[in-house]
Structure formats: structure tokens, C-alpha cells
C-alpha positions in Angstrom: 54.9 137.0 107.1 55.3 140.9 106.8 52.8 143.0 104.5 55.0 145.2 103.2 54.3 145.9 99.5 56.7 146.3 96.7 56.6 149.7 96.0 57.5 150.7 100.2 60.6 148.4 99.3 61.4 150.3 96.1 61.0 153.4 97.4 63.5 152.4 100.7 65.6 151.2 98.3 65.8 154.4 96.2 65.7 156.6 99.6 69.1 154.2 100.4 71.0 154.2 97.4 70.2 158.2 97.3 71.6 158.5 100.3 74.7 156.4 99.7 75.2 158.2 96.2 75.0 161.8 97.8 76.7 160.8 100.8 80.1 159.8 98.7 80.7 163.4 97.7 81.1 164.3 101.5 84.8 162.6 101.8 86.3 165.1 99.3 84.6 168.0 100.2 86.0 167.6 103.7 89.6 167.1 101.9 89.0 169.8 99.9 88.3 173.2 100.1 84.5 173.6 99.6 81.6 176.0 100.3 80.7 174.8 104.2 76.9 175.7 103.6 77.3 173.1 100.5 78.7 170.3 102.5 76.1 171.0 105.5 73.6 170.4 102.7 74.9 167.2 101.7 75.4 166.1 104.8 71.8 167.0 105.6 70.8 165.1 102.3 72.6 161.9 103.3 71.3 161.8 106.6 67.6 162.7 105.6 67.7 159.8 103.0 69.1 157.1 104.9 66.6 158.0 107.7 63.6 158.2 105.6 64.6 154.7 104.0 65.1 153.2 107.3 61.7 154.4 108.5 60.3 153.8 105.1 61.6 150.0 105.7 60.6 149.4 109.4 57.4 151.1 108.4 57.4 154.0 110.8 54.5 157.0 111.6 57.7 159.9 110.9 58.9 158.7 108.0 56.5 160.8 105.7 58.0 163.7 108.0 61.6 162.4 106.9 60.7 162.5 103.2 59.5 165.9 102.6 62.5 167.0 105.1 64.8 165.5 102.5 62.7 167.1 99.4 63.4 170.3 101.2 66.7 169.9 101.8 67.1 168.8 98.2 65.6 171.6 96.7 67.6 174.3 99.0 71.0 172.5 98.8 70.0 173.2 94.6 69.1 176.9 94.5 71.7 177.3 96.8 74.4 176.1 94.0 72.4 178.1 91.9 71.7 182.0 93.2 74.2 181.7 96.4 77.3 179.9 94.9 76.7 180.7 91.2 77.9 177.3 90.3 75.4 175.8 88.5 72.5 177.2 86.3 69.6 178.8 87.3 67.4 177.3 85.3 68.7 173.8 86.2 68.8 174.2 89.8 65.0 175.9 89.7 64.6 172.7 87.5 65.9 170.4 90.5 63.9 172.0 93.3 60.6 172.0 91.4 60.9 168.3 90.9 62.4 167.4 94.1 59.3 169.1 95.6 56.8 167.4 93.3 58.4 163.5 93.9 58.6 164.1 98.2 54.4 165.2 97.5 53.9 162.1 96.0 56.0 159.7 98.1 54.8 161.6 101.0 51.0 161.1 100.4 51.8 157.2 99.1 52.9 156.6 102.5 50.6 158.4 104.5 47.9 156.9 102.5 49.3 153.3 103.6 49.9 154.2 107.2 45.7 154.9 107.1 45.0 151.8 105.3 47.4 150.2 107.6 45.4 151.7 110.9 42.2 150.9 109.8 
């Protein structure tokens, strides 16, 4: 029987569906015309999340790595919008990054902690 706990399959499943979700903006930003830094950003985000969810599932030693990757990504692709675009507001997308950050800490260190309990 596998050990996995509920929360590593809550947080795969989040990491997947936020993956999916970002990832459906990329078929009209290739059809339209859109910022190409933006829709490497999304595409970044998409990949990031449906990695980290995969090694999340399966359990792997990088997926902590793939995580904070993704809060990166998050947080840049945001005050990017923000101060490089101008298309959404500051104070939001500082709003966004500061949170992404703070969630990716937590998830990150949840999983690390496990991986040790898991070792030992």
C-alpha cells in the first residue's frame, strides 16, 4: 500500500489544476497578438506546475526545487504585468508575488520536511 498522505495529494492536485488553469491562456495568446515575455511566462508557469505536481505525486527528491521554481516564476510573470507591461496594478501584482513567495516557502519546507521523515 503507498504512504502517501493527504495533504502531498492535495497539494499535486492543486500544483495540477494550476497548471491546467494557467496553461489554457497559452492557446489565445499564440492566436493573438501578445507580449512574448508574457506568454514565455505562462508557458514557464504551466510547465513548472505540472512538473512539480508530477514529482509531488511520484514523490520525487527535485520536486521541492520545482516548487519554488514555479513560485518564482509566478511572482516575476506578476510584477512583470505590473512595472514592464503596465497592465495590471502595482499594488496587486506586488500583492501576487509576495504571496506566491510566502505559499512555495511553505509547500517547499512541507515537502522537504517529509522527504527527511521519509529517509529516516
Amino acid at each position: 500500500m503507498n504512504n502517501r498522505s493527504t495533504a502531498l495529494i492535495l497539494i499535486a492536485v492543486a500544483l495540477a489544476g494550476y497548471g491546467l488553469y494557467i496553461g489554457s491562456y497559452v492557446p489565445g495568446m499564440l492566436v493573438g497578438q501578445s507580449a512574448l515575455l508574457l506568454l514565455i511566462c505562462f508557458v514557464l508557469q504551466t510547465v513548472f506546475a505540472l512538473a512539480a505536481a508530477i514529482g509531488v505525486w511520484r514523490g520525487q527528491s527535485w520536486a521541492p526545487g520545482v516548487v519554488v521554481a514555479l513560485g518564482v516564476t509566478v511572482a516575476a510573470t506578476a510584477l512583470i504585468e505590473a512595472f514592464v507591461l503596465g497592465i495590471v496594478a502595482y499594488l496587486h501584482a506586488l500583492l501576487i508575488a509576495v504571496v506566491a513567495i510566502v505559499v512555495v516557502v511553505f509547500i517547499s519546507a512541507y515537502l522537504n520536511r517529509r522527504r527527511g521523515l521519509r529517509s529516516a
